[in-house]
N, C-alpha and C positions, 0 to 999 in steps of 0.2 A: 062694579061696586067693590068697593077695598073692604079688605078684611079687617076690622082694626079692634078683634077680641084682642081681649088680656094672653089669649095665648099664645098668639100669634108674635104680639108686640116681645114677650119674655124671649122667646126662641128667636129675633135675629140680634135682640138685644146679646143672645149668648154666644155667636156667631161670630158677633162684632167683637165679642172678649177674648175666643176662641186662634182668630185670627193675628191678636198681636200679643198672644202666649209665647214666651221664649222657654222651649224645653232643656233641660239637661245644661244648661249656663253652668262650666267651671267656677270653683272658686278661686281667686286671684293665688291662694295655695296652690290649688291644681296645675292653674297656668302657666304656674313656673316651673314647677319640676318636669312640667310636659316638655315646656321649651331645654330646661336640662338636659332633659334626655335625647331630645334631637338636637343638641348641640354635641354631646358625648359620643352620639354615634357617628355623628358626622367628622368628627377629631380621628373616631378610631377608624373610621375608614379610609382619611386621607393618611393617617400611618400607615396601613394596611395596603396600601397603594404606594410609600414612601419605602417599605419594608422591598416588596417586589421588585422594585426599578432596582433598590442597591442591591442584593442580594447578589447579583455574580462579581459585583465592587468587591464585596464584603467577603466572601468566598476568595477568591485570587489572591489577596491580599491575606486572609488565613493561611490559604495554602503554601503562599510564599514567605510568610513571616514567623509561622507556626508547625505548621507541618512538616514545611519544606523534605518533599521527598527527595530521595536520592538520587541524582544522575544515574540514567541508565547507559553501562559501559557496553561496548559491540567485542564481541570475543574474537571480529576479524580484524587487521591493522588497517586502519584507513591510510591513503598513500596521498599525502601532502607536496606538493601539489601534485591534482590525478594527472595520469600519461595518456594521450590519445593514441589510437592503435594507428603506428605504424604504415604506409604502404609495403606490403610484405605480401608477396604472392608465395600460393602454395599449391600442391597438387589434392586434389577431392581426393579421399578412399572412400567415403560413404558421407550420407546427410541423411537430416533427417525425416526424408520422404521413403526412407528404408532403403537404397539403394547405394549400389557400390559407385564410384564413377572415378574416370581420370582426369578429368577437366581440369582448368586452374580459375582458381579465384583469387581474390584480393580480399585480407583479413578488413580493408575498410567494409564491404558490402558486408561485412556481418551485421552493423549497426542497425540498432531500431530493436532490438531485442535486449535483456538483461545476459550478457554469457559467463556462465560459469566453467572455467578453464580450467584443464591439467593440462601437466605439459609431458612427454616420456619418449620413451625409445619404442620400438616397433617390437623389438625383442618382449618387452613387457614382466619386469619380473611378480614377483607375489608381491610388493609391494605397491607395485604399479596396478596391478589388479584389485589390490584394496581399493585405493585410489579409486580407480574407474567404480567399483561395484559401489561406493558410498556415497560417489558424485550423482549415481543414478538413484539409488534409494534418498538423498535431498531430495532431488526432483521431484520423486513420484509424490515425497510426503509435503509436500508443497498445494497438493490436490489442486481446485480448480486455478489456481494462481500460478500453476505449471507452464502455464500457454505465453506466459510474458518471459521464459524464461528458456536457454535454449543451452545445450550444453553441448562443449567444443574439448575437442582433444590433436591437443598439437602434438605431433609425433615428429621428435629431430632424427630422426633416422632413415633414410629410402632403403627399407628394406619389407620384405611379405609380411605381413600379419598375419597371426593366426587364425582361422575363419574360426573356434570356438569364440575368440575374443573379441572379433566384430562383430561378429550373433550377440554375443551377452550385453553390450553398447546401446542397443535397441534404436533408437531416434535420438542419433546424438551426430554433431560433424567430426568425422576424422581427418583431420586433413597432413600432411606431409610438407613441414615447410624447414628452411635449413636452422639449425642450431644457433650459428650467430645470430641472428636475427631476429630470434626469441630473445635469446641472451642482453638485446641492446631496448629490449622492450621490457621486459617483467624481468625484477630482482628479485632474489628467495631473501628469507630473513639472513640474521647473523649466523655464520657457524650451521648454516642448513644449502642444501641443491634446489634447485631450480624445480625437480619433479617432486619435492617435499611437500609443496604448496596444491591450495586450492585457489585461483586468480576470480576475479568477480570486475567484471567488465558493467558502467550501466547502457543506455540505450544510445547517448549519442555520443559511445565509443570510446570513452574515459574511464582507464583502468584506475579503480578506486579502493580495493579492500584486497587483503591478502591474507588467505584464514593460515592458522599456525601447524604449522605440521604435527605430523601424526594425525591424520585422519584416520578414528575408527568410531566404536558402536558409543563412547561416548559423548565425541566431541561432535558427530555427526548434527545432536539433536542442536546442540549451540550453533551449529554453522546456518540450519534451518531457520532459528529464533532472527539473525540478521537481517536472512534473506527477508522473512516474513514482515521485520520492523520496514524493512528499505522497500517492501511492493507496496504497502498500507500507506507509505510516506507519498508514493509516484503515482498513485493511483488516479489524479486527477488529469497526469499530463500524457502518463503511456499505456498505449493500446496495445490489447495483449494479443497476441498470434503473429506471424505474418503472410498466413494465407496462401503465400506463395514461394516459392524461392526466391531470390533477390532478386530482381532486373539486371541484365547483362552477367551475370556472374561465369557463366560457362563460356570459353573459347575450347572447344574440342575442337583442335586442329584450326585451319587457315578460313579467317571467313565467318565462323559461326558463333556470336555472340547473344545469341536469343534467349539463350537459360534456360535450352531442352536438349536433350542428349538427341547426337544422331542417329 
């Protein structure tokens, strides 16, 4: 039996009005500045995305148009075109696994390393000792970046060294090869000797920088600054240390070519 009071009929009657109520309708005012403003944002964000992409455009093109920073000059002489090391055999006094030896090597097997070179007599005067003591403090202040770089001392003279001044050397090559020979490899500057220099060999054996003589406590720090720029430059292709001594390096006498002492 249907219910068909007056109250019953009111209430779906309000149900039915209830149901095709539209709440909160914008007015055509509203709708547009709403669409504005997602129009607005959507503008600033594809800037804001357009901004991003140029931004290293933009920058480079300041840098080099506006800024334009200064060439950075190297305080060593770069050697146009570089010189490859020679076949020049020499006799060992020491390497640097710390030891003394007579062996002969070949300045080619130095390659794979950076070598920073002096060149001097055996006799060794105080200026030759500057030299050595400042070749070694580069080094050291080189810190972990030391291991790619290996430091050689060509000595034109066969004559004794003094055993204070192969102790002070620490882990460096001395080797003993003849003065011509050097001579037809590495030039000093203008108006300067051959042992003035610091010589800067890179790894595959092309002499390329020749620091300016008078090595002491100031120029040292410059001499450093190159090396530093030229290891940061290499660092993706050369590997630092070499782990071992070179393959074949040693002939001690007839026969032994292994690269260990008898």
């Amino acid at each position: 039996m249907q219910d068909n009071t007056p109250h019953t009929t009111a209430k779906a009657a309000d149900d039915h009005l209830l149901s095709m109520t539209v709440y909160d309708l914008p007015t055509p005012l509203e709708a547009v500045q709403s669409d504005a403003k997602r129009t607005l944002k959507g503008r600033l964000f594809m800037i804001g995305v357009l901004l991003i992409c140029a931004a290293p455009v933009v920058l480079s093109y300041l840098t080099y148009y506006v800024i334009r920073p200064s060439s950075v000059k190297s305080y060593g002489d770069l050697i146009q075109p570089t010189r490859a090391i020679p076949s020049i055999e020499g006799r060992v006094i020491a390497h640097p696994k710390g030891e003394s030896d007579q062996a002969i090597i070949n300045l080619n097997q130095l390659k794979g390393q950076w070598l920073m070179v002096s060149v001097g007599e055996s006799s060794c005067n105080d200026a030759c000792q500057q030299t050595l003591y400042f070749q070694r403090q580069i080094h050291t202040a080189l810190g972990k970046e030391r291991d790619r770089v290996d430091r050689v001392w060509l000595v034109t003279q066969d004559k004794p060294i003094e055993p204070a001044i192969l102790k002070g050397l620490g882990d460096a090559w001395v080797i003993s090869v003849p003065q011509s020979a050097v001579s037809g490899w590495l030039t000093p500057g203008a108006h300067q000797a051959l042992n003035d220099h610091l010589y800067l060999i890179d790894p595959m054996g092309e002499w390329m920088m020749r620091f300016p003589a008078g090595l002491g406590i100031d120029t040292a720090p410059k001499i450093r600054r190159d090396l530093e720029r030229l290891l940061r430059a290499s660092e993706s292709w050369d590997l630092a240390g070499r782990g071992v001594l070179p393959t074949g390096t040693f002939e001690q006498g007839a026969g032994n070519t292994s690269g260990k002492r008898p």
